[in-house]
C-alpha positions as CSV (number, residue, x, y, z in Angstrom):
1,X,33.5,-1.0,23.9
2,X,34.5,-2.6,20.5
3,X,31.5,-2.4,17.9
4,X,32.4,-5.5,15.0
5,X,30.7,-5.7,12.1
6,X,29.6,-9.2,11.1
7,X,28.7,-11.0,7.7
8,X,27.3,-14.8,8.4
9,X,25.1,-17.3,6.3
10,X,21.5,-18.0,8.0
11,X,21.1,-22.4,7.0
12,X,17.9,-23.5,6.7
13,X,15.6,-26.8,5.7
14,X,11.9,-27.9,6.7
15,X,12.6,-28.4,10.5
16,X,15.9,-26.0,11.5
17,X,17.6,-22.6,11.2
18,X,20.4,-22.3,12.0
19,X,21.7,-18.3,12.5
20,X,23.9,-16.3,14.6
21,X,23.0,-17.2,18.6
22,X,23.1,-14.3,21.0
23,X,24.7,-16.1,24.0
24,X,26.7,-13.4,25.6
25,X,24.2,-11.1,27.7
26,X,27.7,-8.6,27.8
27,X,27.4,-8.4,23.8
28,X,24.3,-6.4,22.6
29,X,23.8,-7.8,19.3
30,X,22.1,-5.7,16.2
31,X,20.5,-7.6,13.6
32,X,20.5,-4.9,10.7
33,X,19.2,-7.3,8.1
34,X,19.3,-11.1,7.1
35,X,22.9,-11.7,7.7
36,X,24.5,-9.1,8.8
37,X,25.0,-8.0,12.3
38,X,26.6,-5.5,14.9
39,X,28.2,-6.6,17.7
40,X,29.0,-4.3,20.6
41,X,30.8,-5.0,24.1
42,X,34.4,-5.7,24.8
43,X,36.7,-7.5,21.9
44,X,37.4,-10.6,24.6
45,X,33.4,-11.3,24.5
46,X,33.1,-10.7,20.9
47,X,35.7,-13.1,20.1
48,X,34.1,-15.7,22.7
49,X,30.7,-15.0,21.2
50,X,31.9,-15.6,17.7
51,X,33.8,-18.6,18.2
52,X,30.7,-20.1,19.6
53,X,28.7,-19.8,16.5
54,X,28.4,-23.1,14.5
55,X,30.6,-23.0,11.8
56,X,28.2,-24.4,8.9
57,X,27.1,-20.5,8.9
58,X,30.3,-18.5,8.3
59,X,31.3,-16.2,10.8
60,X,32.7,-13.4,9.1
61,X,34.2,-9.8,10.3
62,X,33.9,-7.1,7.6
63,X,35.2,-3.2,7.8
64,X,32.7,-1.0,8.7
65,X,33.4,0.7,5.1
66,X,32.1,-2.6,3.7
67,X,29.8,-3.3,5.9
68,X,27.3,0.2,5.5
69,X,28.5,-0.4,1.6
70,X,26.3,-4.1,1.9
71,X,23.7,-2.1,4.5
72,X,23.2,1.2,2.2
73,X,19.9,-0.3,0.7
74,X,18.8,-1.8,3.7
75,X,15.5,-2.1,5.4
76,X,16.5,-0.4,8.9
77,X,18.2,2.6,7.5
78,X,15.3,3.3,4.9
79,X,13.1,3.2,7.8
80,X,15.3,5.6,10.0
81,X,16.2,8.2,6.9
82,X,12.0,7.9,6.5
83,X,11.2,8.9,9.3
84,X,14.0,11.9,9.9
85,X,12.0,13.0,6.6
86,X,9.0,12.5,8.1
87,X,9.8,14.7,11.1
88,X,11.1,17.6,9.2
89,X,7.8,17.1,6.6
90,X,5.8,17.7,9.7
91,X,7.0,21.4,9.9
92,X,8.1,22.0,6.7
93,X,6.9,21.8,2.9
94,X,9.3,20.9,0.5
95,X,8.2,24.1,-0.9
96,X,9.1,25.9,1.9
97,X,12.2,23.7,2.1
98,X,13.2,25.0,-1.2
99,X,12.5,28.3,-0.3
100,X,15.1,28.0,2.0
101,X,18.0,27.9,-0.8
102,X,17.3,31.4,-1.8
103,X,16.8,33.3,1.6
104,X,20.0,34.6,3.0
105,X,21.8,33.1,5.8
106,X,21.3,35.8,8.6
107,X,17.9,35.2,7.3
108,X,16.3,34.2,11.1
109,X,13.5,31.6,9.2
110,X,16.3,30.0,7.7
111,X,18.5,29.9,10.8
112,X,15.2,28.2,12.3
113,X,14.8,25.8,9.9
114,X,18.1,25.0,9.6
115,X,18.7,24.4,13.5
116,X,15.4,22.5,13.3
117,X,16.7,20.1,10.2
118,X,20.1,19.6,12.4
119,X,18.4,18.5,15.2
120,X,16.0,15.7,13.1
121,X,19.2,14.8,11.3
122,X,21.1,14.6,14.5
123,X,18.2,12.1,16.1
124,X,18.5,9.9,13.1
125,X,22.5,9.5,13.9
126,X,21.8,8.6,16.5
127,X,19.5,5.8,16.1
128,X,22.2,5.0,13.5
129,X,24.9,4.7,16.3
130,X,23.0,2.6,18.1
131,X,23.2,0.2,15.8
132,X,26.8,0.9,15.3
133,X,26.3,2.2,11.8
């Protein structure tokens, strides 16, 4: 499975807008945020899907480098990194996440809570991925 990252223009008036068209069921298809996409499924039906796109909204296939560059900010990661936060706030203080920086590394809290943050961290990558970010 080929994951492609995708730039495109979204055209709109009164009555019509015109945006990328999810045609393929054999393509899942991520809207990360207004005009940018991931596209996952085998190259052939990538290609096929984007050369079926109207071309009044500009197709375009970015690195993955630019892409999470133009995606850093973005609503859906904010969201994701909150709530990995959010998980780990639920057990821990940032106090007690400080506290953390001084205790020694055999120390078995820290081993805890370390173990504990990897895991929340490790849940957020993989909503991430999902997305093919």
């Amino acid at each position: 499975m080929a994951v492609v990252y995708v730039k495109h223009k979204e055209l709109k008036d009164e009555y019509t807008t015109i945006s990328f068209v999810s045609s393929k069921e054999s393509v899942k298809v991520n809207r990360i945020d207004t005009g940018y996409i991931t596209l996952v499924g085998s190259k052939s039906a990538v290609n096929e899907l984007i050369a079926a796109q109207d071309a009044r909204i500009e197709v375009v296939i970015i690195s993955k480098e630019q892409f999470l560059e133009e995606m850093k900010d973005s609503h859906i990661l904010r969201v994701i990194d909150e709530a990995t936060g959010l998980r780990i706030r639920e057990r821990y203080t940032v106090e007690q996440e400080l506290s953390m920086l001084h205790k020694k590394s055999d120390d078995p809290e820290k081993i805890e809570y370390l173990a504990f943050r990897e895991e929340q961290l490790e849940v957020g990558r993989a909503q991430k991925n999902e997305l093919g970010l």
